[in-house]
ZAMARGU-4260 file (C-alpha; in steps of 0.2 Angstrom, whole numbers, plus 5000, padded with zeros to 4 digits):
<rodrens>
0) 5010/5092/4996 | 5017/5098/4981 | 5013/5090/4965 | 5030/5088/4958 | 5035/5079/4973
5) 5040/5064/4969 | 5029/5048/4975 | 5042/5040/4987 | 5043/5057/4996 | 5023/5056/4996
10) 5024/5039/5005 | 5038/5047/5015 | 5028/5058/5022 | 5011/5048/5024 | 5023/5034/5033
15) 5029/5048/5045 | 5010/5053/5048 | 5004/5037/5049 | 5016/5034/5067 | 5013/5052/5071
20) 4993/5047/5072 | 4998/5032/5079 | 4992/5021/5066 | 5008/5007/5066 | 4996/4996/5054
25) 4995/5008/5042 | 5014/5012/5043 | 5017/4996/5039 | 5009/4996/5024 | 5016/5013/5021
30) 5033/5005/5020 | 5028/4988/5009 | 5023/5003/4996 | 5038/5011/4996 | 5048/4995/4998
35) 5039/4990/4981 | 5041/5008/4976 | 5057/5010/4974 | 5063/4991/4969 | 5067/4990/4951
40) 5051/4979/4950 | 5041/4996/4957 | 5052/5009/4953 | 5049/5021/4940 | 5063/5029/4928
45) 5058/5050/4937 | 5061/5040/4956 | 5078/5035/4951 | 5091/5042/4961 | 5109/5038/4969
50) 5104/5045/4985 | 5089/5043/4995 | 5091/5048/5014 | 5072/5054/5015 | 5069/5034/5011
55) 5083/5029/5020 | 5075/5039/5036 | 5060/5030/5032 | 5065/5012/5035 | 5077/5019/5053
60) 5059/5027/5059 | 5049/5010/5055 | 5063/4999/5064 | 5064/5013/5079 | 5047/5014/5084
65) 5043/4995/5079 | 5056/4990/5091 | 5049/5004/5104 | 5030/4996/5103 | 5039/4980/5106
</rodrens>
């Protein structure tokens, strides 16, 4: 990973990872983060943006495959 990436994409990306190694435990943890991550109680002033489909993609995966182990 870059290191200007920004540290929502880095959770992003570890979120993904962690489904992909079948680690749904650590997914979920993966999206508290970036839940609190990108509240304005965690948020930073470099994370704010209008538009955020990588997040947005982030929370449809975590429903998707939640609802698929289910």
């Amino acid at each position: 990973m870059e290191h200007s990436r920004r540290l929502s994409d880095k959770i992003v990306a570890a979120h993904k990872k962690a489904w992909d190694d079948g680690a749904p435990d650590v997914a979920d943890i993966l999206l508290q983060a970036l839940e609190l991550h990108v509240s304005k109680i965690g948020g930073t002033k470099n994370e704010m943006r209008d538009d955020m489909p990588e997040v947005e993609a982030a929370f449809a995966l975590h429903k998707e495959m939640k609802s698929n182990k289910n």
